[in-house]
C-alpha positions in Angstrom: -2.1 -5.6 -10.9 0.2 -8.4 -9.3 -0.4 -9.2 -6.2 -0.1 -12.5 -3.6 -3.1 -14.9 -4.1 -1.7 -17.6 -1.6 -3.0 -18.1 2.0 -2.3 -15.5 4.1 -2.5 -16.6 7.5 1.0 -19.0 6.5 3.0 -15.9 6.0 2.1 -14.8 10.0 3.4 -18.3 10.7 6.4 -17.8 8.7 7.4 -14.5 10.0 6.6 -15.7 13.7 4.5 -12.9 14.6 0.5 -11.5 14.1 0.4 -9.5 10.7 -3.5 -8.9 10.9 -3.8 -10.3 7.4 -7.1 -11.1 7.9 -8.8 -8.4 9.8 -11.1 -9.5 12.9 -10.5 -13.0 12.4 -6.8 -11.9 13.9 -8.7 -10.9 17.1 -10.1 -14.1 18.0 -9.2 -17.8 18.6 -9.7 -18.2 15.2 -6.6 -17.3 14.4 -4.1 -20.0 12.6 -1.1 -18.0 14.5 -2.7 -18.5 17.8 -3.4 -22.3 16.9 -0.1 -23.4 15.3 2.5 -20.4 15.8 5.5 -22.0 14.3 6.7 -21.7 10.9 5.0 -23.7 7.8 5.8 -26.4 6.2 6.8 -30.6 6.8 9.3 -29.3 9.2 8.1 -26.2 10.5 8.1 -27.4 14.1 11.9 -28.8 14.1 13.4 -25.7 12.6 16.2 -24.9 15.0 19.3 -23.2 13.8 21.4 -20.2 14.1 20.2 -17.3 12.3 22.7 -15.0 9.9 22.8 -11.2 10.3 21.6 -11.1 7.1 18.7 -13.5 7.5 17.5 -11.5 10.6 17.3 -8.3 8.5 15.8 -10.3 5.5 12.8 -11.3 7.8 12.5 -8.1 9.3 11.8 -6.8 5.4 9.5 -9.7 4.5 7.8 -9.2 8.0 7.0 -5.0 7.0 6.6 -5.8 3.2 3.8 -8.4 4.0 2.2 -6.2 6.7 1.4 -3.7 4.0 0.6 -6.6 1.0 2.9 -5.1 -0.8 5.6 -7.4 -3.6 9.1 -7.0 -3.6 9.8 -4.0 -6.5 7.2 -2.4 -4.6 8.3 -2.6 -1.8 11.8 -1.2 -2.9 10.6 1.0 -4.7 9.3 2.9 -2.2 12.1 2.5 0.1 14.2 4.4 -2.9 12.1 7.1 -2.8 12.1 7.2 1.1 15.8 7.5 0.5 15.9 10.1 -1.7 14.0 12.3 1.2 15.4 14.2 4.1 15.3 12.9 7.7 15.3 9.0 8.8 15.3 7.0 5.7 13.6 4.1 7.7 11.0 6.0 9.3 10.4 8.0 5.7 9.2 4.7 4.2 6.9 3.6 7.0 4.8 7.1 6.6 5.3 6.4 2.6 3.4 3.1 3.5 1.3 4.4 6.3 -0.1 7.4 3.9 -1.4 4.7 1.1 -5.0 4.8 -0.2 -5.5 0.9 0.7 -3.8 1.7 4.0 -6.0 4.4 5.1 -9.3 2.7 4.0 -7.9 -0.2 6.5 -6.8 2.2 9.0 -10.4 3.9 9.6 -12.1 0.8 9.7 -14.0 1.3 6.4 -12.7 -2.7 5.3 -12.4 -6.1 7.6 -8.6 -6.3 6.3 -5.9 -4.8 4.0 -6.6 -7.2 1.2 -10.1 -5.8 1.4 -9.4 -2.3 1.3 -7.2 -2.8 -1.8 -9.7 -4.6 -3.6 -12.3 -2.0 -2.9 -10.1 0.6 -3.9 -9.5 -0.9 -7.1 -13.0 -1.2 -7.6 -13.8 2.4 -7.6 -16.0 2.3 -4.1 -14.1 5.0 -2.8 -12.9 9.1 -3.5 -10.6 11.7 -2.4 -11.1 15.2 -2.0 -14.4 14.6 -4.1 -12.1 12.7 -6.7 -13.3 9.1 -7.8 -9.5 7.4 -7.0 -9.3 3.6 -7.9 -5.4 3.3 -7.0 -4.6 1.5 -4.0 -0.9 3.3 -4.0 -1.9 6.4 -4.4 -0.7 8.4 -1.7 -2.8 10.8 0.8 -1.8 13.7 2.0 -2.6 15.7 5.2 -6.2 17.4 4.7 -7.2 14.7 2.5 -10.9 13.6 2.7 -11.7 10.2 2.1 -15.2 9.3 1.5 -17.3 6.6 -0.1 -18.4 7.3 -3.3 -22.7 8.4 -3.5 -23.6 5.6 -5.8 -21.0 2.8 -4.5 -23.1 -0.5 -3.7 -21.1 0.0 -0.8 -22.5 3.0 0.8 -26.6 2.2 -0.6 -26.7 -1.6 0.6 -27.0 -1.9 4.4 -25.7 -5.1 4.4 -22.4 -4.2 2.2 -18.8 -4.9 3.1 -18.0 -1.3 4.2 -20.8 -1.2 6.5 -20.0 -4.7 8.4 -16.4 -3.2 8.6 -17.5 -0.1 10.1 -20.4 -1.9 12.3 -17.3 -4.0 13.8 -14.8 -0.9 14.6 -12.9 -1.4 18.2 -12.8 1.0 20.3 -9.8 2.6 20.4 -8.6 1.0 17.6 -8.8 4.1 14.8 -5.1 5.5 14.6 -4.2 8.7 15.9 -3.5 10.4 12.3 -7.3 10.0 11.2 -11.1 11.2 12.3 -13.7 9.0 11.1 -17.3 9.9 10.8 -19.6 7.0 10.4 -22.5 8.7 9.1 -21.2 10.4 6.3 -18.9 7.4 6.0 -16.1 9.3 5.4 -12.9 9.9 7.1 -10.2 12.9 6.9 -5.7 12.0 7.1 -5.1 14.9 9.8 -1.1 14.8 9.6 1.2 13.2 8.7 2.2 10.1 10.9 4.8 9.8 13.4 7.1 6.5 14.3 5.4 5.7 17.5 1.6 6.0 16.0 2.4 3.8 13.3 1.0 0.3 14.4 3.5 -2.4 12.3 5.6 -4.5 14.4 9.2 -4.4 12.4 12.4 -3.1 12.4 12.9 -0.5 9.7 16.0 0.4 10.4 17.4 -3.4 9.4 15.3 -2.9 6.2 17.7 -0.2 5.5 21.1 -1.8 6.4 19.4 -4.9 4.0 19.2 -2.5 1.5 22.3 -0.7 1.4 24.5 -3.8 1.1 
């Protein structure tokens, strides 16, 4: 599975805006974008020039595609599909994201970050609807249990990743689409997510006119 190895915490800097890349670290002063919150590089500081129409809506894709961790033919791939549906074709491939296995791992606060949830995904800590389900993409639908599988290390070690994650949960913070129950460490997609309860900072609607060029 390809995927982006490099540091994470430069593409914040890049885009010019918190992507929560890195889970709680985001949260605190820890954070490289709250230390150095220009873009990377020799000459990230001096970087002072008009921007293009078209470069606004190209870093208004990079900014959503690197929220979710996703690479580029992914990435377009599920805006085709969100095309292909009825209503707003921006908003269509936001829930599309939104409603991904990794995603919702992230989302009820079962991992410290997105990277992690993916990761754990892959690894076959985790089940749907009693299912064991080790792809990250795979898409949930409304009713859908998530749940940690019964003999994950995840769930028997005190100590595990999953249960730092879920030690660490913010109040408030658990999206409005989900219902998380920490003792059965398991957690259920109610419905399907509006605009407005969708947490990623980005423009979809520029995404589109990118894409339709």
């Amino acid at each position: 599975m390809a995927r982006y190895t490099g540091p994470v915490c430069k593409l914040c800097r890049r885009e010019g805006s918190k992507l929560f890349l890195k889970g709680e670290r985001c949260f605190t002063a820890k954070c490289a974008f709250e230390r150095r919150n220009y873009a990377p590089g020799q000459h990230g500081q001096n970087r002072r020039f008009k921007i293009s129409n078209y470069g606004i809506q190209l870093r208004e894709k990079q900014k959503i595609r690197r929220a979710y961790g996703l690479l580029e033919r992914q990435f377009h791939t599920t805006y085709e599909k969100a095309s292909r549906e009825r209503g707003i074709t921006g908003e269509n491939m936001l829930i599309r994201l939104e409603s991904r296995l990794d995603n919702i791992v992230y989302r009820l606060g079962m991992s410290p970050s997105l990277r992690a949830a993916r990761q754990l995904v892959s690894h076959a800590h985790f089940e749907v609807n009693g299912r064991i389900v080790n792809i990250p993409s795979y898409r949930l639908k409304p009713g859908d249990v998530v749940r940690v599988r019964d003999r994950s290390p995840m769930r028997l070690n005190s100590d595990s990743i999953v249960h730092t994650a879920m030690r660490r949960i913010r109040e408030g913070r658990a999206a409005p689409y989900l219902t998380l129950d920490k003792a059965k460490m398991e957690g259920i997609f109610i419905q399907t997510p509006k605009r407005e309860e969708i947490p990623v900072i980005g423009r979809e609607q520029l995404v589109v006119e990118l894409y339709s060029r």
